[in-house]
N, C-alpha and C positions, 0 to 999 in steps of 0.2 A: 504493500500500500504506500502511496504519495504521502509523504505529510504536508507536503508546501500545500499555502492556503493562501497564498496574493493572487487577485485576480483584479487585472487592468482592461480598464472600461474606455475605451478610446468614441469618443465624440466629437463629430469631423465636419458637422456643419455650418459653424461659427465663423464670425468674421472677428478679426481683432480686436477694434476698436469700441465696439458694442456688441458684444456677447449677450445671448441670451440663455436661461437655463437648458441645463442639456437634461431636457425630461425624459428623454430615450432611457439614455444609461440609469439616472434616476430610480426608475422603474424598474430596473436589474436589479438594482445595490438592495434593496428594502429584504426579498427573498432572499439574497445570498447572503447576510449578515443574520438571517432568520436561522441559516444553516450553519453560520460559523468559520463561514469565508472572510476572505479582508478583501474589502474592494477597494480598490482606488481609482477615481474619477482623472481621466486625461482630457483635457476640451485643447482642442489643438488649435483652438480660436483661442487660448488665454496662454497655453504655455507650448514650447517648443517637444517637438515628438520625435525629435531625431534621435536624442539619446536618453534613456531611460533606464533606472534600475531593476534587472531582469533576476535579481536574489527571491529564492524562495518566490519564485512567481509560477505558479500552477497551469493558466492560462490569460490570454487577452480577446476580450472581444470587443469588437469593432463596426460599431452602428454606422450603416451607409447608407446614403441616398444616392440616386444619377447624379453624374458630373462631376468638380473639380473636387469632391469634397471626399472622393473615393485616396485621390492622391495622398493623401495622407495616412490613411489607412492601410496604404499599399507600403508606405516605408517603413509603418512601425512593426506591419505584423513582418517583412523581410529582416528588420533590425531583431528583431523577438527570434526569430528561428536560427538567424546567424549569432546569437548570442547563447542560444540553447535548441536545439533541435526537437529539445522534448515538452516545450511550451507548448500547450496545444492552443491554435488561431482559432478562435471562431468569429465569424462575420454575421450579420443580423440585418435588421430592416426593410426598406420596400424593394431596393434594387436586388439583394442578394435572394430575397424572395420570389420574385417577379423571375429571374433565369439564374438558380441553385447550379443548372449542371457546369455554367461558363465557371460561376466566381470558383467553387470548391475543384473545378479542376484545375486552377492556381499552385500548383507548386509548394506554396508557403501559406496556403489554407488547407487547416484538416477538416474543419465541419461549418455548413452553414445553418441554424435555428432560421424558419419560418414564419413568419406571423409570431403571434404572441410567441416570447420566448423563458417569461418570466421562469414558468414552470420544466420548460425544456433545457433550457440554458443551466441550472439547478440540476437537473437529473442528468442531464449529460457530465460535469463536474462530477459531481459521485461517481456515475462509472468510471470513468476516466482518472480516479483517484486512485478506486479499487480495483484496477485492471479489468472490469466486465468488460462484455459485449455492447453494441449499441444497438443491435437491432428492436430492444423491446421499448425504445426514445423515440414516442410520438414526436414530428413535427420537425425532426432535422435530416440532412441530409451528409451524406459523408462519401471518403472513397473507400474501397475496399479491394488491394490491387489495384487493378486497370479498369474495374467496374464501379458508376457510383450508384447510393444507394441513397434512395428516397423513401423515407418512412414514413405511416399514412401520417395524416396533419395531427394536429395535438387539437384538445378541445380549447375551447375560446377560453381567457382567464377572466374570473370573476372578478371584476374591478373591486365590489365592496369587499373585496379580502386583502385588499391591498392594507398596508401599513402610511401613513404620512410619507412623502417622499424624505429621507434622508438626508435633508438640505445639509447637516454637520459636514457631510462630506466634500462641499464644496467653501472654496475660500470667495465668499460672497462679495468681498471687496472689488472680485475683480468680474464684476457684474452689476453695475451700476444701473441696468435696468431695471432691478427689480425696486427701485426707489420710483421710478415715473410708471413702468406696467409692468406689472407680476403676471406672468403665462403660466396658469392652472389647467392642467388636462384633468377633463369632466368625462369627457367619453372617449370611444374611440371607432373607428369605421364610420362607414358613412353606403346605408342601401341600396345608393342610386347608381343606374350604369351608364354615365357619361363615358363616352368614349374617348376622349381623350385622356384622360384619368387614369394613374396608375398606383393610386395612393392607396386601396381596400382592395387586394385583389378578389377576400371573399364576399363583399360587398353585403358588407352584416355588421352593425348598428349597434354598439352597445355602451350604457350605460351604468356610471356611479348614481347610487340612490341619491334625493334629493338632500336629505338630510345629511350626509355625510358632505355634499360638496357645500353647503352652509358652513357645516364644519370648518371645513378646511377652510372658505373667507374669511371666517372670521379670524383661526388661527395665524393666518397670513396678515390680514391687519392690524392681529395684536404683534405682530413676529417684525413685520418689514416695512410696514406704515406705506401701501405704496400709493398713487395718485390714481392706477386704475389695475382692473383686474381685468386681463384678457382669456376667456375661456380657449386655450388653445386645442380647439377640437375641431374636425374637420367640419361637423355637420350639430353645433349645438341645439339646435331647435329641432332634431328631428322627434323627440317627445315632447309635445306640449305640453303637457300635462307635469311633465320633471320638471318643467323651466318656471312653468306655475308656481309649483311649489317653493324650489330655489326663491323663486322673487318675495313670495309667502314669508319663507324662511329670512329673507335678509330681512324684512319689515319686522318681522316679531321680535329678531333678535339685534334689532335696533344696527344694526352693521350700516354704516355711512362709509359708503362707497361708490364710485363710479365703475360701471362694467361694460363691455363690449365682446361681439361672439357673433359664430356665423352663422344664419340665416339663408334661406331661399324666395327665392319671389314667387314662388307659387306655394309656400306657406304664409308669407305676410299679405298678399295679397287679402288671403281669409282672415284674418285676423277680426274679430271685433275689438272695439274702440275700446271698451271696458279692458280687454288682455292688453294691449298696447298701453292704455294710462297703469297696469301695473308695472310692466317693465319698466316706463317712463319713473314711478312713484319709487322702484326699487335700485335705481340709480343707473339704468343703460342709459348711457350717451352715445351710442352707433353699434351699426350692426354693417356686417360686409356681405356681398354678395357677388355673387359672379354671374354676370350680364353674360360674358364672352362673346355675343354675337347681337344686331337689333334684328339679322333677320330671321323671317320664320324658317325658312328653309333651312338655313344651316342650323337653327337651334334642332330641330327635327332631326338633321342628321348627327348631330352630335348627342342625342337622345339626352335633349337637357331638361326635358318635360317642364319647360315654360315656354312662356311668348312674348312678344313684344308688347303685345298692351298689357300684359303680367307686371310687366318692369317701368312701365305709367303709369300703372296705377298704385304701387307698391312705393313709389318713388312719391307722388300724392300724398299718400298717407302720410310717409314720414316726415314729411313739412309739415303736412297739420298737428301733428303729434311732435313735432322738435326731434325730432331724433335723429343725429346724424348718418350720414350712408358713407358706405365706401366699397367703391365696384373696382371689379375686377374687368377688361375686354380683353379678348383674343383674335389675333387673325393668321392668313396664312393656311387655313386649313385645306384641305381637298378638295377640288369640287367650288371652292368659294368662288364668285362673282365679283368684278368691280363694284358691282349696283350693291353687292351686299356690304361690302366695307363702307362705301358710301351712305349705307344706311346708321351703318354702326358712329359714324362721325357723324352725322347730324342728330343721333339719337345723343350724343356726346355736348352736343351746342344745345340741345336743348336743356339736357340738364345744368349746364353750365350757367344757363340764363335763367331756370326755373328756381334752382335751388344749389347756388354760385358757392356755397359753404361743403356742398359734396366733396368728399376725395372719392377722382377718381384715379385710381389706383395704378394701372397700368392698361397700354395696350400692345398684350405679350404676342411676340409671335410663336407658333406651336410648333413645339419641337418635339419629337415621337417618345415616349418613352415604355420601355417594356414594360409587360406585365398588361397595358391599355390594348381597347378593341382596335382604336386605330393603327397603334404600331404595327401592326400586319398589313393592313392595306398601306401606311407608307413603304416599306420595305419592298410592295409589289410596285409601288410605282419608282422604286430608283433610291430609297434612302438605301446608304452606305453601312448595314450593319456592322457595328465596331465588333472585331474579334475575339477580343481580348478584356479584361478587368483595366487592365492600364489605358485602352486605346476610350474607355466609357470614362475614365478618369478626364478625360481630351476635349470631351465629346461638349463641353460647354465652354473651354478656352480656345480650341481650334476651330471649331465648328460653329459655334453660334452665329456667326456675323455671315456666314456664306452659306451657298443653296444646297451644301451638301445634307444639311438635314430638312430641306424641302425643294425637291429636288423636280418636282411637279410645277414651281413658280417658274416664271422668268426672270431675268435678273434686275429688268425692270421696276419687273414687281415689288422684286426683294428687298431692293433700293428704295422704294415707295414707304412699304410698309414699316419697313429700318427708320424712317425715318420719321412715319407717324408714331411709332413705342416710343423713340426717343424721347418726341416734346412731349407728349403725358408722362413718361415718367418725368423729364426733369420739371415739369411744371407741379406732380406730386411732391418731388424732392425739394421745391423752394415751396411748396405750401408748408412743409411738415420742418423744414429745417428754420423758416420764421415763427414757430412755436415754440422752440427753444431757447433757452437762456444764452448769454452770453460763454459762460461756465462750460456748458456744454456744447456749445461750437467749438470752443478751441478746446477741449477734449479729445473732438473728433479731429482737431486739423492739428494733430499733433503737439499740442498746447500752442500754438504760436496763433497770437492774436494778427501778425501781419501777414500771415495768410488765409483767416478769416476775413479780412480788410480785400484780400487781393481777389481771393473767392466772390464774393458779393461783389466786387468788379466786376469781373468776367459776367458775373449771373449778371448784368443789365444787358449786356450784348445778348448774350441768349434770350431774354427777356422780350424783346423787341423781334428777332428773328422769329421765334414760337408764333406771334400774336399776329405778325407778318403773314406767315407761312398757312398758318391756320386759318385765315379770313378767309384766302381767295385759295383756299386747299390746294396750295401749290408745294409740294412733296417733291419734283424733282431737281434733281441734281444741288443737294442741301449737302454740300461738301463741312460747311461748319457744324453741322449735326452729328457727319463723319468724326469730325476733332471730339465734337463732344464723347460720342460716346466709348472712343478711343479712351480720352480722357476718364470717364467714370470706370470702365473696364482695367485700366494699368496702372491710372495711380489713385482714383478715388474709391476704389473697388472696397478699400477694408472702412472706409470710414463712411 
């Protein structure tokens, strides 16, 4: 039997400069300290992954999403086996889930945990302590020889069994979010099968009881005092009846707070007035939603089960009821029409004009990701499937900006569109970044107040171009848009 009991939680989606809780790993650490493990919290957004103490370390595992944030994950778990070959790597989250047989046939991966891993991740540990077998480990996947092996899935984990997340284990100082928004996950999944979507591949919906996530606010308000509580779940509202009570629950037990969490336009739509003035009453000050498209068509094909007068009239409400919004748009996708993107910008100017205090959030172009119903039909029309773990590490720092992951656009198009995400994001980016304190500007710009100074320069030329550009929808050949988002991608990208 092993006795070594360090087990390193490598958390890869962080940016530098504002990190937010790494609730992934989080939700590891609570189970394996139930068992008598020692975990330690890596956030490779706060401290460097290159070198680490591999004494008495049992295993690491390493929560991945698509894109750059796999990189990291790739050097620690190759540092971890060249330091000891009998570390055992395990990988977790949506991407490792979404195509098990690429990453664990990685070289320097022995097993990937599926979906919920709370439970698997724990069982797996034990065998692997005690020399067993893995085959009786619902929900992970391994090699065995030259064969890998796929064990059936593991049952979903009971949120209310959870323990408080393990916040001791993180040096909170160096998460400064948790003072302006504290990210509490309430649920997890989300039922709906949007096709672009890779985030629930089993597409099932579950939640903490009401009474428990009252709890934990309130805990959190005596604990971190912060200025709002963001529900970070994919699909908050998909029990009405839980958010009821939540709301119920802050009021009884007097919790003064501001809160925000996702929503759909074809649940607020329905909403009566009376449910809204309690959200309103229990401290929501905005809810997000993702439009992604004005037209019908595409929303249809993108199986987003709304519509456009959904998102007018849901947008309606929330003016009359005060309650801010903040949307999501997409474009880019298969299939789409000039006339529909067209739709989706004026569906854009009107909100702009109706209710000018919205954030809207972005207008992302779609990029495939596994595990989604669309990444199959992109792949048949010409996307470049990456072969490899390292080349999907790539796959948002090489590839974003070219047609190689829409490969169906012209380059036209791609120009066009490049350049509409642009000006909403940076016109999000100078909404949200005039919200902030002076403090916390030059936080972000490396504490120097004179490139806070130099920044807010720059942003009036941008400023002018957006407002330019956006009147008489003229999108081509917007070379300073090119600089810009050069710029936000290489050197504003951590901040």
């Amino acid at each position: 039997m092993i006795k070594k009991n360090r087990i390193l939680l490598f958390y890869t989606a962080n940016i530098h400069s504002w990190p937010f809780l790494p609730n992934s790993v989080l939700a590891l650490s609570g189970p394996l300290l139930k068992r008598g493990y020692n975990p330690i919290i890596i956030d490779t957004g706060v401290v460097d992954c290159q070198d680490f103490d591999t004494e008495n370390v049992l295993a690491i595992g390493v929560s991945a999403y698509t894109g750059s944030g796999i990189v990291p994950g790739i050097k620690a778990s190759k540092y971890a086996k060249k330091k000891n070959k009998d570390i055992l790597v395990v990988w977790g989250g949506p991407h490792p889930t979404a195509i098990p047989d690429q990453v664990v046939n990685e070289n320097y991966i022995d097993v990937v945990c599926r979906n919920d891993s709370e439970d698997s991740f724990v069982k797996l540990l034990d065998a692997y302590r005690e020399g067993k077998p893995l085959h009786d480990i619902d929900g992970i996947s391994y090699k065995k020889g030259e064969k890998i092996i796929h064990n059936k899935e593991a049952a979903f984990v009971d949120l209310d069994s959870w323990d408080r997340y393990p916040y001791d284990l993180l040096d909170i100082s160096n998460y400064p979010c948790v003072k302006e928004k504290f990210y509490l996950q309430t649920s997890r999944g989300c039922p709906y099968k949007c096709t672009f979507c890779s985030y629930d591949p089993a597409k099932r919906w579950r939640g903490r009881s009401a009474e428990n996530v009252v709890d934990d606010i309130k805990w959190v308000m005596e604990r971190f005092s912060p200025k709002e509580i963001v529900a970070a779940d994919a699909n908050f509202f998909t029990s009405k009846k839980r958010v009821q009570k939540i709301c119920e629950g802050i009021l009884k037990e007097e919790i003064h707070t501001s809160w925000t969490g996702t929503c759909r336009f074809d649940y607020f739509v329905k909403y009566k007035d009376e449910f809204i003035d309690l959200l309103k009453k229990s401290g929501c000050c905005e809810l997000s939603f993702g439009a992604e498209s004005a037209s019908d068509d595409i929303l249809s094909q993108l199986k987003k089960q709304i519509n456009y007068a959904m998102i007018v009239e849901s947008i309606k409400k929330a003016k009359k009821h005060n309650i801010g919004m903040n949307i999501f748009f997409m474009g880019g996708f298969p299939n789409e029409k000039d006339s529909d993107v067209e739709k989706s910008l004026s569906l854009i100017d009107w909100i702009r004009d109706y209710m000018p205090k919205t954030n809207l959030n972005g207008f992302f172009i779609y990029m495939p990701f596994p595990g989604s119903e669309l990444f199959n039909d992109a792949v048949k029309l010409g996307f470049n499937l990456p072969k490899s773990l390292s080349e999907w590490g790539m796959v948002d720092i090489d590839m974003v900006h070219t047609n190689q992951t829409t490969p169906w656009l012209t380059k036209k198009k791609r120009d066009r569109l490049e350049t509409i995400s642009a000006i909403v994001r940076f016109r999000f980016f100078d909404s949200e970044y005039r919200k902030i304190s002076l403090e916390q500007k030059k936080k972000r710009l490396f504490g120097s107040l004179f490139l806070v100074k130099m920044y807010e320069l720059v942003n009036v030329f941008f400023k002018l171009s957006a407002n330019f550009r956006w009147r008489i929808h003229n999108f081509d050949y917007a070379y300073e848009w090119k600089l810009w988002v050069y710029a936000r991608d290489k050197l504003l990208k951590q901040v």
